[in-house]
ChimeraX commands (.cxc) that place a marker at each C-alpha (Angstrom):
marker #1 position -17.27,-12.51,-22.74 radius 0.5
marker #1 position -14.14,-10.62,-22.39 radius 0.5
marker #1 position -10.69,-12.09,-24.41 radius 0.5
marker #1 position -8.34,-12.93,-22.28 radius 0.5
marker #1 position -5.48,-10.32,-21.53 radius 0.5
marker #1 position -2.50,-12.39,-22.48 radius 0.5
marker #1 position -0.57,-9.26,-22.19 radius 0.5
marker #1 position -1.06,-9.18,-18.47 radius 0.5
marker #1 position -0.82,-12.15,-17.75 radius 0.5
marker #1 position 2.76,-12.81,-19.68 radius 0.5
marker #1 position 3.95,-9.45,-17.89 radius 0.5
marker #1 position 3.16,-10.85,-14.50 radius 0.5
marker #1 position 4.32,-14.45,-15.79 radius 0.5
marker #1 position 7.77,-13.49,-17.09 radius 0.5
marker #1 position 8.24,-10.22,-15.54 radius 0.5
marker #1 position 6.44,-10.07,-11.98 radius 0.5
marker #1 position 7.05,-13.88,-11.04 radius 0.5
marker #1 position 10.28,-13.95,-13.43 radius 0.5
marker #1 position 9.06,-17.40,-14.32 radius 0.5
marker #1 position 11.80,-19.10,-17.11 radius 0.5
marker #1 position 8.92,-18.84,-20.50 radius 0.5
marker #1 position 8.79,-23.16,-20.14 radius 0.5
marker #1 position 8.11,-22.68,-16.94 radius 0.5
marker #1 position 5.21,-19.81,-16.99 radius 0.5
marker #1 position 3.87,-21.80,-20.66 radius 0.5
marker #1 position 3.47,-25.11,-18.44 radius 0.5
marker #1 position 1.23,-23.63,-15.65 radius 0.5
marker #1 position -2.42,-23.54,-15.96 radius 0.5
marker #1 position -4.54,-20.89,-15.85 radius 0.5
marker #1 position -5.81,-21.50,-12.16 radius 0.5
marker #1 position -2.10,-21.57,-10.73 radius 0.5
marker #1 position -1.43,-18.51,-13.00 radius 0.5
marker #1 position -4.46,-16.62,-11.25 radius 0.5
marker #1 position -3.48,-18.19,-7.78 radius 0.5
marker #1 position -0.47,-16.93,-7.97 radius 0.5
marker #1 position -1.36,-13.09,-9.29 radius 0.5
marker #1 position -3.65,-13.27,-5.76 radius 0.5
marker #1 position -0.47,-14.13,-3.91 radius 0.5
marker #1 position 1.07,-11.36,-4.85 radius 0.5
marker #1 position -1.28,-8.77,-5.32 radius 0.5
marker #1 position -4.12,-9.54,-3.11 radius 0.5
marker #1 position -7.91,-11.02,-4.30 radius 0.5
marker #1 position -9.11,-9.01,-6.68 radius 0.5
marker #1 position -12.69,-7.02,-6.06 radius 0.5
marker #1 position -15.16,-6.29,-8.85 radius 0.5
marker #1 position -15.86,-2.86,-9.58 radius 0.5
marker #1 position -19.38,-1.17,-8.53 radius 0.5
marker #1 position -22.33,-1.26,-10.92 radius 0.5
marker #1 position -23.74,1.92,-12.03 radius 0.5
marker #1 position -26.93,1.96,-9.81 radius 0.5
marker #1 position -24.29,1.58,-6.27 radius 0.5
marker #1 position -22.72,4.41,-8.00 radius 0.5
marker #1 position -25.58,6.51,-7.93 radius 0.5
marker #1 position -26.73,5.40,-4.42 radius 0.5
marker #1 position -23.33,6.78,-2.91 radius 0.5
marker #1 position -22.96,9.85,-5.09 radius 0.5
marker #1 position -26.95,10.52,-3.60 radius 0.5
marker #1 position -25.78,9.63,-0.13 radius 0.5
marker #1 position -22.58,11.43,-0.36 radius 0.5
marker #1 position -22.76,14.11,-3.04 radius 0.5
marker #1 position -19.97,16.56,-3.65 radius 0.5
marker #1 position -20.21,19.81,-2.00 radius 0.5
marker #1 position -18.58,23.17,-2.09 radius 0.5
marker #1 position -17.61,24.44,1.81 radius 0.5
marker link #1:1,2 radius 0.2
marker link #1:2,3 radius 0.2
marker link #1:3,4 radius 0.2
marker link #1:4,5 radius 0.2
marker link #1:5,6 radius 0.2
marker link #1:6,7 radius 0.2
marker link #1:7,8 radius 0.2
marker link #1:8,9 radius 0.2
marker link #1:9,10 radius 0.2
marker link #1:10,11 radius 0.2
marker link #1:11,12 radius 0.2
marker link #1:12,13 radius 0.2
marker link #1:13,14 radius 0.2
marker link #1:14,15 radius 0.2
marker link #1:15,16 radius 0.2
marker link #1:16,17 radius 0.2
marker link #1:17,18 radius 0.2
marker link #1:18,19 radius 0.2
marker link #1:19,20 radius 0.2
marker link #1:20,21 radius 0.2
marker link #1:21,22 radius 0.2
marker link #1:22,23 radius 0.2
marker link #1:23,24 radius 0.2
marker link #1:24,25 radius 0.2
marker link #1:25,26 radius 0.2
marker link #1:26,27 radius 0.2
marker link #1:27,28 radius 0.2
marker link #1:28,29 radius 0.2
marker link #1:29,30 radius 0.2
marker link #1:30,31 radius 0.2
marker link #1:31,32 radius 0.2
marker link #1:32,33 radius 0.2
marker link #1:33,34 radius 0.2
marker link #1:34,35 radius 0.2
marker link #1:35,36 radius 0.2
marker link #1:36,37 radius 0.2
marker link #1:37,38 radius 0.2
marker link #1:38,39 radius 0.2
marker link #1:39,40 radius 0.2
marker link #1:40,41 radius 0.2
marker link #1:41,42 radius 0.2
marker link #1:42,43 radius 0.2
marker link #1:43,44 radius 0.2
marker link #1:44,45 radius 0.2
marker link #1:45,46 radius 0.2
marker link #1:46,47 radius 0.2
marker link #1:47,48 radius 0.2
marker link #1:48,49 radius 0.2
marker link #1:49,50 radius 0.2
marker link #1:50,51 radius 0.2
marker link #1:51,52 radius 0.2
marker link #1:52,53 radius 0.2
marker link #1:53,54 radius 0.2
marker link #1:54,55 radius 0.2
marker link #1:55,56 radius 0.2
marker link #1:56,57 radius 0.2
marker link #1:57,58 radius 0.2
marker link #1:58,59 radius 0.2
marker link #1:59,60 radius 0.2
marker link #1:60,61 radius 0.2
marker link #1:61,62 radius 0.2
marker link #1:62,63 radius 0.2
marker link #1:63,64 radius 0.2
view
């Protein structure tokens, strides 16, 4: 299980939303991550290594 980045999270808090500290401190974590999706979209999980491969088989790089 990854920690969780408090870093990010107070930087988006406090400076992205420019929530007051009370303010960003007294939201949960759900309306935190609701409202990092407002602003910057839903968030899509990177590829695993075996998609990865299949692309780089399907689409290798070539020298013209």
């Amino acid at each position: 299980m990854k920690p969780f980045p408090w870093r990010a999270a107070i930087g988006f808090g406090l400076g992205v939303l420019k929530l007051p500290p009370a303010q960003f401190w007294a939201m949960t974590p759900r309306e935190l991550a609701f409202a990092i999706e407002a602003v910057r979209g839903p968030s899509r999980e990177p590829i695993d290594r075996a998609a990865l491969y299949d692309l780089m088989s399907r689409f290798p790089d070539t020298l013209s």
